[in-house]
mmCIF file of the N, C-alpha and C atoms, coordinates in Angstrom:
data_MODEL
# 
_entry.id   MODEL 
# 
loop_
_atom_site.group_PDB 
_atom_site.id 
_atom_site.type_symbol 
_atom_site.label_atom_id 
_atom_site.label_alt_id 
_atom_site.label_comp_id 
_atom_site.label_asym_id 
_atom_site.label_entity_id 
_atom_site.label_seq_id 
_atom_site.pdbx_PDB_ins_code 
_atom_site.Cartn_x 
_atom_site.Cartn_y 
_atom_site.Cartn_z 
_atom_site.occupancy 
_atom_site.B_iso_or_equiv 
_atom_site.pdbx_formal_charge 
_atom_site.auth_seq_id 
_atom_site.auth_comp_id 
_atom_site.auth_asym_id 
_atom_site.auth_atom_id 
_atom_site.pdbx_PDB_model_num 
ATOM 1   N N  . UNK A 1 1  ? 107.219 -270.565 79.542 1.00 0.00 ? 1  UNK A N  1 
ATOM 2   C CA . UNK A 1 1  ? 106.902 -271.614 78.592 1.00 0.00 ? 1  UNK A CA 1 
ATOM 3   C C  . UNK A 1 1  ? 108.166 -272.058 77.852 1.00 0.00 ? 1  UNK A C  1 
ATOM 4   N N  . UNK A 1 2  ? 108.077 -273.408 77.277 1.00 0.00 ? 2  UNK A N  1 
ATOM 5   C CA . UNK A 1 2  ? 109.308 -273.700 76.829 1.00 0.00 ? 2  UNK A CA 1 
ATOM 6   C C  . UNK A 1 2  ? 109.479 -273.332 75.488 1.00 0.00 ? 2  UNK A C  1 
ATOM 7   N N  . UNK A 1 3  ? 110.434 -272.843 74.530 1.00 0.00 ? 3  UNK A N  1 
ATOM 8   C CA . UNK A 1 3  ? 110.405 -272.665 72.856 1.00 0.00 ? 3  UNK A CA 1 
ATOM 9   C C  . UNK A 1 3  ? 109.132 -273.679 71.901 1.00 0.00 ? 3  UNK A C  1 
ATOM 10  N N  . UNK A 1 4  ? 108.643 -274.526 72.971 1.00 0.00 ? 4  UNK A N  1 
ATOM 11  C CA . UNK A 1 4  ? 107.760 -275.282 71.902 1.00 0.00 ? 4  UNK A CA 1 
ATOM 12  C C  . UNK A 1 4  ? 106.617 -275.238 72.044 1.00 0.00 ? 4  UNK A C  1 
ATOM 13  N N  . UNK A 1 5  ? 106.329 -275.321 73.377 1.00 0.00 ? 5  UNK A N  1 
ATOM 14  C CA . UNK A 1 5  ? 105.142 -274.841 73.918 1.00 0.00 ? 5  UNK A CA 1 
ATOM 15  C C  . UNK A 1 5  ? 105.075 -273.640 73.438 1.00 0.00 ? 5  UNK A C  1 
ATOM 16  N N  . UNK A 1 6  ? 105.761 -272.337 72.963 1.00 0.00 ? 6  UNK A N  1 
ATOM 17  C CA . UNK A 1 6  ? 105.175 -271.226 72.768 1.00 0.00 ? 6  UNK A CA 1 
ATOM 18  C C  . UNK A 1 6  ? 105.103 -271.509 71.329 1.00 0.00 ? 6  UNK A C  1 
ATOM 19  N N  . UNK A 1 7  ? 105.945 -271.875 70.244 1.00 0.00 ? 7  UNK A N  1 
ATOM 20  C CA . UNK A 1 7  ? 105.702 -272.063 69.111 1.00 0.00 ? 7  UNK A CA 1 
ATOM 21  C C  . UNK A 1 7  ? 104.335 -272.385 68.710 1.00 0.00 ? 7  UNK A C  1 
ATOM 22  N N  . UNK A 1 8  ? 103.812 -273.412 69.579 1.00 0.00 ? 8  UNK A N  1 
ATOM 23  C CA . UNK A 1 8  ? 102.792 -274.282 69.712 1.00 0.00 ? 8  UNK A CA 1 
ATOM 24  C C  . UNK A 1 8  ? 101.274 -273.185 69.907 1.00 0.00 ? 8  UNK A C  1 
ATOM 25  N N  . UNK A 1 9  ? 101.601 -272.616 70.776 1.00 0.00 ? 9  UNK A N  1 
ATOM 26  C CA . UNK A 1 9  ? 100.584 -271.843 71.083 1.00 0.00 ? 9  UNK A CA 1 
ATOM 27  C C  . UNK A 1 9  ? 100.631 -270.141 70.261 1.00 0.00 ? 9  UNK A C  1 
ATOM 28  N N  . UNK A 1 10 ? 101.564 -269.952 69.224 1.00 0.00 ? 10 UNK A N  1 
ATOM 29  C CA . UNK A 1 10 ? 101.725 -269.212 68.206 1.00 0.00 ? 10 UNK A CA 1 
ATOM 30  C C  . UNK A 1 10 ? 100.739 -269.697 67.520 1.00 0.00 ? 10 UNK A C  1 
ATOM 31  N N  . UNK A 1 11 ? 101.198 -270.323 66.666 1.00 0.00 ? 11 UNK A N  1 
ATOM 32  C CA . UNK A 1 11 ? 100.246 -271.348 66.008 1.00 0.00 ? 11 UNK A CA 1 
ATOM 33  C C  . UNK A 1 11 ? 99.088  -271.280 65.891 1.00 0.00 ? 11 UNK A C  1 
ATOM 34  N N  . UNK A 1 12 ? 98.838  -271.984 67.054 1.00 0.00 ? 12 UNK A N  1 
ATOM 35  C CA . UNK A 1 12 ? 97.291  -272.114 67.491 1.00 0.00 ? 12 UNK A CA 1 
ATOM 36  C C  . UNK A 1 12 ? 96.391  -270.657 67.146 1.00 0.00 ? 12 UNK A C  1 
ATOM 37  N N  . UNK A 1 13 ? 97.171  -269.938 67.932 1.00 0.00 ? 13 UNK A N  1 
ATOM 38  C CA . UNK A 1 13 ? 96.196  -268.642 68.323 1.00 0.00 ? 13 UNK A CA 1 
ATOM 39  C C  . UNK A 1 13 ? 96.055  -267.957 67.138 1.00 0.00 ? 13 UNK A C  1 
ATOM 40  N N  . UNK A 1 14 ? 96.931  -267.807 65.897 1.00 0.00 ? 14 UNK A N  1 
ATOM 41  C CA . UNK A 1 14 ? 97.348  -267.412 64.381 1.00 0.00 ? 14 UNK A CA 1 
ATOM 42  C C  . UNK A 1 14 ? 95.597  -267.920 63.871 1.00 0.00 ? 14 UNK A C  1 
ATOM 43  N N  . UNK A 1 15 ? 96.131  -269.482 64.213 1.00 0.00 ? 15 UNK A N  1 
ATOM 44  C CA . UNK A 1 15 ? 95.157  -270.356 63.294 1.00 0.00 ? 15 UNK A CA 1 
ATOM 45  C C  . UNK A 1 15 ? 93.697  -269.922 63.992 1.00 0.00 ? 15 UNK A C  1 
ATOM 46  N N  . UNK A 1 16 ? 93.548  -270.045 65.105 1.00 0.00 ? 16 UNK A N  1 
ATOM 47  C CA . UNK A 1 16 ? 92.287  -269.749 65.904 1.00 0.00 ? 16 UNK A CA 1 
ATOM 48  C C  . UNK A 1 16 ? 91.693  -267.777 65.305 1.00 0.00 ? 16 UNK A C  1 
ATOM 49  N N  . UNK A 1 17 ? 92.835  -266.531 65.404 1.00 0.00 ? 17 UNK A N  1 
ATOM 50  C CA . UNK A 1 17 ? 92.204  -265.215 64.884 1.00 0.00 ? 17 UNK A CA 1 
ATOM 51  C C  . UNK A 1 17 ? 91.732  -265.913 63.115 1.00 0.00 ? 17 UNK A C  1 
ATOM 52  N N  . UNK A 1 18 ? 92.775  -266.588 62.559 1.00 0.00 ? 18 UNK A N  1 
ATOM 53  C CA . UNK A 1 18 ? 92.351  -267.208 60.859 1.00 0.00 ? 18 UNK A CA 1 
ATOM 54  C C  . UNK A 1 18 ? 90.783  -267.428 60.919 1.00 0.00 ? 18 UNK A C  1 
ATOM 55  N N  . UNK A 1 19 ? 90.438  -268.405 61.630 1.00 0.00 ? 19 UNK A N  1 
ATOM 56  C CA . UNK A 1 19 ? 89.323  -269.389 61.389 1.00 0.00 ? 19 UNK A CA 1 
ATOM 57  C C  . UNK A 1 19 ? 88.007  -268.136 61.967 1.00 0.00 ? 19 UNK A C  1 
ATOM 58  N N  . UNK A 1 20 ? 88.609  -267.009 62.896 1.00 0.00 ? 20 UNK A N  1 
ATOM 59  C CA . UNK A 1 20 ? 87.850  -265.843 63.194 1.00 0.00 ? 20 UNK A CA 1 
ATOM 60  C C  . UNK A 1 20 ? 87.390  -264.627 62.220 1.00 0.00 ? 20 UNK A C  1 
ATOM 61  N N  . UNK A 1 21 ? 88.588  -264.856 61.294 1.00 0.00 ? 21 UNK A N  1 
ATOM 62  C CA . UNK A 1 21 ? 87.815  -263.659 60.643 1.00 0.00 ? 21 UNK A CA 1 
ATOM 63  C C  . UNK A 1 21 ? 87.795  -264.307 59.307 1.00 0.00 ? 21 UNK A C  1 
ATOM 64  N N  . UNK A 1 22 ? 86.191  -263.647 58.929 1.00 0.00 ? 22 UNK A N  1 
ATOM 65  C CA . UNK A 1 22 ? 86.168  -264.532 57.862 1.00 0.00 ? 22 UNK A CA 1 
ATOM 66  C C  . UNK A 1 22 ? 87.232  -263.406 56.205 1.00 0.00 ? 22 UNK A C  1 
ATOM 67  N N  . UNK A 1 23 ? 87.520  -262.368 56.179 1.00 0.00 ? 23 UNK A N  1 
ATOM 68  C CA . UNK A 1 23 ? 88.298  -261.832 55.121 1.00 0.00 ? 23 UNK A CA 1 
ATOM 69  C C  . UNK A 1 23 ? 89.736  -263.189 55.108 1.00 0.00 ? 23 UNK A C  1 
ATOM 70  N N  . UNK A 1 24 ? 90.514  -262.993 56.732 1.00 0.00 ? 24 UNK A N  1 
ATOM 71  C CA . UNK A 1 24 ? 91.164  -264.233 56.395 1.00 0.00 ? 24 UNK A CA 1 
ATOM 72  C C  . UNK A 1 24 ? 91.540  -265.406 56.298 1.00 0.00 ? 24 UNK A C  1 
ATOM 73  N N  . UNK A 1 25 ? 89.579  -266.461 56.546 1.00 0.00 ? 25 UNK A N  1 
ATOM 74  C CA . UNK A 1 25 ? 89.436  -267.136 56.133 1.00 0.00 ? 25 UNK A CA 1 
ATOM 75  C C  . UNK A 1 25 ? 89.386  -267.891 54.786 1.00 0.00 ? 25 UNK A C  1 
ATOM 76  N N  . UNK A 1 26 ? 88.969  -266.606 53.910 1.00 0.00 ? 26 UNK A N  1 
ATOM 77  C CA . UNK A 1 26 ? 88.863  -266.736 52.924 1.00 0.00 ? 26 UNK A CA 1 
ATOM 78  C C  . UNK A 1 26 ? 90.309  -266.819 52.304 1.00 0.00 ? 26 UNK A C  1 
ATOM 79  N N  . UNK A 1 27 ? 91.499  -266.414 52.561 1.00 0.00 ? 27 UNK A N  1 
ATOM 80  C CA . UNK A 1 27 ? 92.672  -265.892 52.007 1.00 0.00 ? 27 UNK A CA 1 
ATOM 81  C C  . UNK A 1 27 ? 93.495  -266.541 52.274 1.00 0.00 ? 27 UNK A C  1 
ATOM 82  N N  . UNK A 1 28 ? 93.573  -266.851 53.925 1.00 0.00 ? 28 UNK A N  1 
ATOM 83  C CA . UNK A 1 28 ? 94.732  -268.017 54.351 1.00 0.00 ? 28 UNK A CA 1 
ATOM 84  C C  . UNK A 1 28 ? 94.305  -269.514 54.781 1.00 0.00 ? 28 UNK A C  1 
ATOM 85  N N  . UNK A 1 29 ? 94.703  -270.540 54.384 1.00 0.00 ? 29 UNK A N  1 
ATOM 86  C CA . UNK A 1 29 ? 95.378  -271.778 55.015 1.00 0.00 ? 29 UNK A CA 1 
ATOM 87  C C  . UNK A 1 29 ? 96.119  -271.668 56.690 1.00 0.00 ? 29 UNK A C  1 
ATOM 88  N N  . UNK A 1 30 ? 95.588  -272.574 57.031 1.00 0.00 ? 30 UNK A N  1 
ATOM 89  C CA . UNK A 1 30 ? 95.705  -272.413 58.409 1.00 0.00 ? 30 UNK A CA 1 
ATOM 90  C C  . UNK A 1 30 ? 97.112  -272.319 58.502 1.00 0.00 ? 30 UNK A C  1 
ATOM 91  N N  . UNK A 1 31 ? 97.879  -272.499 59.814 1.00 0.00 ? 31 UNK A N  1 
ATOM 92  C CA . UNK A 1 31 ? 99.404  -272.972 59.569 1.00 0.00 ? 31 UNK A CA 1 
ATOM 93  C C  . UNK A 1 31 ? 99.418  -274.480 60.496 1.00 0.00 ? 31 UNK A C  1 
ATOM 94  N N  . UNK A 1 32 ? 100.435 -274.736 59.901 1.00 0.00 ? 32 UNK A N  1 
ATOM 95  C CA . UNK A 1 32 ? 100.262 -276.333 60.192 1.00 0.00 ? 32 UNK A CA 1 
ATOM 96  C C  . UNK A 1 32 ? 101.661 -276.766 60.917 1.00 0.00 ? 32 UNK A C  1 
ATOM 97  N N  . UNK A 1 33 ? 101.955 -278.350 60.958 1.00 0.00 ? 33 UNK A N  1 
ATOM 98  C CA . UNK A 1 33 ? 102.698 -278.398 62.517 1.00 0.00 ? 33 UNK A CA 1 
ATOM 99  C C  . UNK A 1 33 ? 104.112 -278.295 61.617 1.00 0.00 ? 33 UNK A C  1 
ATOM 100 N N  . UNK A 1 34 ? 104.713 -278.033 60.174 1.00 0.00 ? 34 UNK A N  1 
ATOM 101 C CA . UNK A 1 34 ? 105.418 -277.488 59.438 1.00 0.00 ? 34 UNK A CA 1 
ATOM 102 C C  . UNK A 1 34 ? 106.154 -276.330 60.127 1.00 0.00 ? 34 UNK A C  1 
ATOM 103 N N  . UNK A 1 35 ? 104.668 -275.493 60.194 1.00 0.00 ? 35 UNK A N  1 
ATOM 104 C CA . UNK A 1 35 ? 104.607 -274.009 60.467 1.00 0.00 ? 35 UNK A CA 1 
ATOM 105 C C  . UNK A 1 35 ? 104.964 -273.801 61.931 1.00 0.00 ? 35 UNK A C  1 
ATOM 106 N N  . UNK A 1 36 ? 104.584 -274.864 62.906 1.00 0.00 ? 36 UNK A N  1 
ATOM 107 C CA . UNK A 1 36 ? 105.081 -275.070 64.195 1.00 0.00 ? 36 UNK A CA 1 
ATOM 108 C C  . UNK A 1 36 ? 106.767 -275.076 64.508 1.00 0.00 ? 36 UNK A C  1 
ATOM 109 N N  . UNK A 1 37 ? 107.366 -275.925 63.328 1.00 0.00 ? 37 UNK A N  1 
ATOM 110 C CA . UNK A 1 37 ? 109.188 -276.278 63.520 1.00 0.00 ? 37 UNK A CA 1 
ATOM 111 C C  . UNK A 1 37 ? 109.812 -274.129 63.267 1.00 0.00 ? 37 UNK A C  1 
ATOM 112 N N  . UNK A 1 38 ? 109.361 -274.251 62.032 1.00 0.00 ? 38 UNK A N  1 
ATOM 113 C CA . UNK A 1 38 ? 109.696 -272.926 62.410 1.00 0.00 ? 38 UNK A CA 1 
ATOM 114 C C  . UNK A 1 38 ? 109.752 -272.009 62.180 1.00 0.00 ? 38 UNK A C  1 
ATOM 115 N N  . UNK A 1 39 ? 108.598 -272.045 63.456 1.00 0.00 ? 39 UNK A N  1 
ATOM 116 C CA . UNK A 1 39 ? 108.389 -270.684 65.010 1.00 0.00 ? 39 UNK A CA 1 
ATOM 117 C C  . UNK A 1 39 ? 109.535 -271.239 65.726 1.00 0.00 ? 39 UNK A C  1 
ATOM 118 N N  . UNK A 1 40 ? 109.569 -272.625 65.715 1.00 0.00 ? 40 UNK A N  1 
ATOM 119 C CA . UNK A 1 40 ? 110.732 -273.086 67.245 1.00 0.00 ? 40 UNK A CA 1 
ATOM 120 C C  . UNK A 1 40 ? 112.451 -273.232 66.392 1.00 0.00 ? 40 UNK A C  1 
ATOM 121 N N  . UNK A 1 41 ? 112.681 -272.616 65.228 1.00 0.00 ? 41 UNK A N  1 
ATOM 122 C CA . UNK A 1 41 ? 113.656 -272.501 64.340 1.00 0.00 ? 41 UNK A CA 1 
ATOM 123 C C  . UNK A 1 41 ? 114.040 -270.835 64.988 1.00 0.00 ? 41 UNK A C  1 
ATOM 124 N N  . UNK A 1 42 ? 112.983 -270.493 64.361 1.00 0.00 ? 42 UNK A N  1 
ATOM 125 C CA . UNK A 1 42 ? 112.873 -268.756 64.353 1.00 0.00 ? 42 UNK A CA 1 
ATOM 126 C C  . UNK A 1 42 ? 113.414 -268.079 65.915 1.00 0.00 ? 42 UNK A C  1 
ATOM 127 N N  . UNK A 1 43 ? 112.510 -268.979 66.992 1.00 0.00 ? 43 UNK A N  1 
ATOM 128 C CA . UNK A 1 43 ? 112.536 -268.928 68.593 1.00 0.00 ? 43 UNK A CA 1 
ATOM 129 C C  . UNK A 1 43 ? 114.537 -269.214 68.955 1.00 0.00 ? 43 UNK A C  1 
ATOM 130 N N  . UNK A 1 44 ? 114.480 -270.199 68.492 1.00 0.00 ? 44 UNK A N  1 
ATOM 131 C CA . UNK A 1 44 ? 116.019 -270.982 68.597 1.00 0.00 ? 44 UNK A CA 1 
ATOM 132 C C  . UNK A 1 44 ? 117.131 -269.571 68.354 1.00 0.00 ? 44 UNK A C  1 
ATOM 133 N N  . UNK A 1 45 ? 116.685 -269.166 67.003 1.00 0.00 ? 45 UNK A N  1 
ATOM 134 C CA . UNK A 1 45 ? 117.814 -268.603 66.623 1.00 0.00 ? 45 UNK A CA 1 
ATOM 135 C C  . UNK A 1 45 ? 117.502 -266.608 67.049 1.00 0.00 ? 45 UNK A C  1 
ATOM 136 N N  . UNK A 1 46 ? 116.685 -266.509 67.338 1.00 0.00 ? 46 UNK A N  1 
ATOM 137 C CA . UNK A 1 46 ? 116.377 -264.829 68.109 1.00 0.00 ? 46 UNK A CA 1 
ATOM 138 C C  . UNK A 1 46 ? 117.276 -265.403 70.135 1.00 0.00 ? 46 UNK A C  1 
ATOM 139 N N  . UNK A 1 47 ? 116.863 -266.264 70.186 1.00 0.00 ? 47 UNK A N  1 
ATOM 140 C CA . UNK A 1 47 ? 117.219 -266.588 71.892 1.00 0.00 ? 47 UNK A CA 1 
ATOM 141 C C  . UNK A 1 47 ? 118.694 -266.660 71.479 1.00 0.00 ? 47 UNK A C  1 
ATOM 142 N N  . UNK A 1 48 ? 119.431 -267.088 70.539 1.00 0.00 ? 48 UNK A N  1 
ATOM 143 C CA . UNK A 1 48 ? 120.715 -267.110 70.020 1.00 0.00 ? 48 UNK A CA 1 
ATOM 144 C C  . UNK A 1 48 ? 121.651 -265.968 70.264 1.00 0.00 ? 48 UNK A C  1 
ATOM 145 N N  . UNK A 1 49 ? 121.029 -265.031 69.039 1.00 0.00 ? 49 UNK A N  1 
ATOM 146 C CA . UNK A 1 49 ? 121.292 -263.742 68.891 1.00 0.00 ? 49 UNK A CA 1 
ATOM 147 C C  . UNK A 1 49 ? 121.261 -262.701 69.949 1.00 0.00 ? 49 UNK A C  1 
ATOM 148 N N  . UNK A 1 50 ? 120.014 -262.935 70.863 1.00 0.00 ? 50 UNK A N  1 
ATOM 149 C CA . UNK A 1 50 ? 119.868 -261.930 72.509 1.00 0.00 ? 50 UNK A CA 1 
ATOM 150 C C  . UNK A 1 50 ? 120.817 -262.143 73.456 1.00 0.00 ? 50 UNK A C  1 
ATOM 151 N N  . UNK A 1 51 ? 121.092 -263.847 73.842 1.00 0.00 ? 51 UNK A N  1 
ATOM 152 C CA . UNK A 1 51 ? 121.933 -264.245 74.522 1.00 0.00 ? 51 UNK A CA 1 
ATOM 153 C C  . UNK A 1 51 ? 123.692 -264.363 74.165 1.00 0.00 ? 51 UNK A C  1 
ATOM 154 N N  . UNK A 1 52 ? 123.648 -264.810 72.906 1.00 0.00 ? 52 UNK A N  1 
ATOM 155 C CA . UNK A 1 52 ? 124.682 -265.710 72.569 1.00 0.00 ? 52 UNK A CA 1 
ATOM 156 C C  . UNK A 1 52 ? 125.634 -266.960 73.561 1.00 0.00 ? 52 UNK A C  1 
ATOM 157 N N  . UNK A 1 53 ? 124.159 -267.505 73.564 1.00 0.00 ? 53 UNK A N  1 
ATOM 158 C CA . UNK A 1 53 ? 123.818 -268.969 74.334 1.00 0.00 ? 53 UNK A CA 1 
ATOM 159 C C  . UNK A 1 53 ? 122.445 -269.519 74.024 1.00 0.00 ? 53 UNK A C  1 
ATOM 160 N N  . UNK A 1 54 ? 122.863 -270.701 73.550 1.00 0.00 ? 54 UNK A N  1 
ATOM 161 C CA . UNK A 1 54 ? 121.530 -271.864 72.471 1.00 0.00 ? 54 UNK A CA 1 
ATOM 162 C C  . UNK A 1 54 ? 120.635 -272.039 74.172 1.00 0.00 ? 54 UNK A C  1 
ATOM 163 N N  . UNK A 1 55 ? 119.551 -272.214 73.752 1.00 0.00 ? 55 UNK A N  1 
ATOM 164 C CA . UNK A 1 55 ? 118.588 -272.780 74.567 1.00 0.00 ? 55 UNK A CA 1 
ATOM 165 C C  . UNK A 1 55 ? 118.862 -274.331 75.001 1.00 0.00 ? 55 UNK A C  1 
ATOM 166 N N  . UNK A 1 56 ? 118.643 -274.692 75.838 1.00 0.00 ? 56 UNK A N  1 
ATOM 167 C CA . UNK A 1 56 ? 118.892 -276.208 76.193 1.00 0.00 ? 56 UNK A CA 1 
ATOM 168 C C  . UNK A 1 56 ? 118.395 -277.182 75.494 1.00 0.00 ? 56 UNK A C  1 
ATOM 169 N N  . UNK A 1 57 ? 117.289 -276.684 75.124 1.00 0.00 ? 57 UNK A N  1 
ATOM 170 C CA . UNK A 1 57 ? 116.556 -277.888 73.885 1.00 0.00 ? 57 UNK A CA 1 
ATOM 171 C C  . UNK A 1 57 ? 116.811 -277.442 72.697 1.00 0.00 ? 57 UNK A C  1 
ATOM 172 N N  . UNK A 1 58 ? 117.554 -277.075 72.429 1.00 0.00 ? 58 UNK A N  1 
ATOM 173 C CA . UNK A 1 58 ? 117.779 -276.687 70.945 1.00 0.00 ? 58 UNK A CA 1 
ATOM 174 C C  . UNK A 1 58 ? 118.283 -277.669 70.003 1.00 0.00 ? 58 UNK A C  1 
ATOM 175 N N  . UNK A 1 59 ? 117.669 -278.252 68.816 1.00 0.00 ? 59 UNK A N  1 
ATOM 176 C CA . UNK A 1 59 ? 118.056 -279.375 68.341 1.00 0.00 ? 59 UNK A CA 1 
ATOM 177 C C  . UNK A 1 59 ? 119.781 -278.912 67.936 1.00 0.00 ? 59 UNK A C  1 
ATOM 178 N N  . UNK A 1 60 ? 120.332 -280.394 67.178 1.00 0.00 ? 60 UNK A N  1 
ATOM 179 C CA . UNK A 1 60 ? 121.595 -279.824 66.890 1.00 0.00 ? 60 UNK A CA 1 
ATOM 180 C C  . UNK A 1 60 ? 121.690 -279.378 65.663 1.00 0.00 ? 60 UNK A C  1 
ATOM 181 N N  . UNK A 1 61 ? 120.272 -279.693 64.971 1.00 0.00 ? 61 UNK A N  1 
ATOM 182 C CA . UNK A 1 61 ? 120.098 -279.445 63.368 1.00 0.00 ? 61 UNK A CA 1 
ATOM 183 C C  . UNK A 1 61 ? 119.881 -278.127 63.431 1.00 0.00 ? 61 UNK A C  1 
ATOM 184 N N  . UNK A 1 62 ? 119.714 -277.171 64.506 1.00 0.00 ? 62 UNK A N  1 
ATOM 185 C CA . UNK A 1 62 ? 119.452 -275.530 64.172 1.00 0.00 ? 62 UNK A CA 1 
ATOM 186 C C  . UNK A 1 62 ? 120.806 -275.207 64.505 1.00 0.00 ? 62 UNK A C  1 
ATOM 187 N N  . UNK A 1 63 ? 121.621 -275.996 65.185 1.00 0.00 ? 63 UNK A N  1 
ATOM 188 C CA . UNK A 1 63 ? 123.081 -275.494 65.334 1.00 0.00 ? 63 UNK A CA 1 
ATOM 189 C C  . UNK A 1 63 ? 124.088 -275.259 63.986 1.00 0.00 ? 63 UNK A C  1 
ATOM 190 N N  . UNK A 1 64 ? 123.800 -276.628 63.727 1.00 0.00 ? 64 UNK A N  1 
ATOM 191 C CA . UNK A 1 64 ? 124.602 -277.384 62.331 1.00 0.00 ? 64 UNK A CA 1 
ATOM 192 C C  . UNK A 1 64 ? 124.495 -276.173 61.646 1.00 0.00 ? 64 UNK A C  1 
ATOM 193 N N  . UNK A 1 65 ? 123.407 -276.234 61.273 1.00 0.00 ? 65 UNK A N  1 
ATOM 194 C CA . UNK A 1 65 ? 122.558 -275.083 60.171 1.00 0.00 ? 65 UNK A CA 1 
ATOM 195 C C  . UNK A 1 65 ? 123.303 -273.184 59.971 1.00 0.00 ? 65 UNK A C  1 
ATOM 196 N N  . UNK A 1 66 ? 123.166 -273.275 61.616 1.00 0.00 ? 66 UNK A N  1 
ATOM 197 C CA . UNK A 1 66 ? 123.751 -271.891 62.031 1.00 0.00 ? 66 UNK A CA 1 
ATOM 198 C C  . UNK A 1 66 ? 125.072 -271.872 61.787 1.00 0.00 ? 66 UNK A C  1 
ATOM 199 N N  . UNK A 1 67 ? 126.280 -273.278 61.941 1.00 0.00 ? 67 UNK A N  1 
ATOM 200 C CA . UNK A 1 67 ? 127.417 -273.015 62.046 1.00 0.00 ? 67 UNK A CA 1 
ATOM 201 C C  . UNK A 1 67 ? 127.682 -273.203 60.406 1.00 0.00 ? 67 UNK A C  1 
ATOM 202 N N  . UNK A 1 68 ? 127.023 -273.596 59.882 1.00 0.00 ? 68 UNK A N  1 
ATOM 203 C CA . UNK A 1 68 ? 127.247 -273.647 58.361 1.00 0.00 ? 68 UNK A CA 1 
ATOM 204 C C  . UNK A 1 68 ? 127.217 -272.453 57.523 1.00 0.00 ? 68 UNK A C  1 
ATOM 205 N N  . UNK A 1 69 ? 126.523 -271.513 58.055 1.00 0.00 ? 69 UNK A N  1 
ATOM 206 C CA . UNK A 1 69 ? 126.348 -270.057 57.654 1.00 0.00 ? 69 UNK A CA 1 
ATOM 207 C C  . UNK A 1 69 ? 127.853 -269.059 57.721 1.00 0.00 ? 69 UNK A C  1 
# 
């Protein structure tokens, strides 16, 4: 799967056990497509760190970000 597609389907499945149980229905807010950038922030920069080589789709704003650090 690609970093977004899995972000994507993080997400989902988070939000889908949420809406399952009702203790953390009651407690959490779903996560939203906010919450989608970043997983694929988070994804970007672990594939970073394992490899030390960016993913091909990696925006340049998680680069920028990283080289600013």
């Amino acid at each position: 799967h690609s970093q977004a597609r899995a972000a994507k389907m993080i997400k989902d499945k988070t939000n889908e056990h949420i809406q399952n149980t009702p203790e953390l229905r009651a407690q959490l807010q779903p996560f939203s497509e906010t919450s989608e950038a970043v997983l694929k922030w988070i994804s970007n920069f672990n594939s970073y760190m394992t490899n030390q080589v960016w993913p091909p789709k990696t925006s340049s704003a998680v680069k920028e970000y990283y080289e600013s650090r």
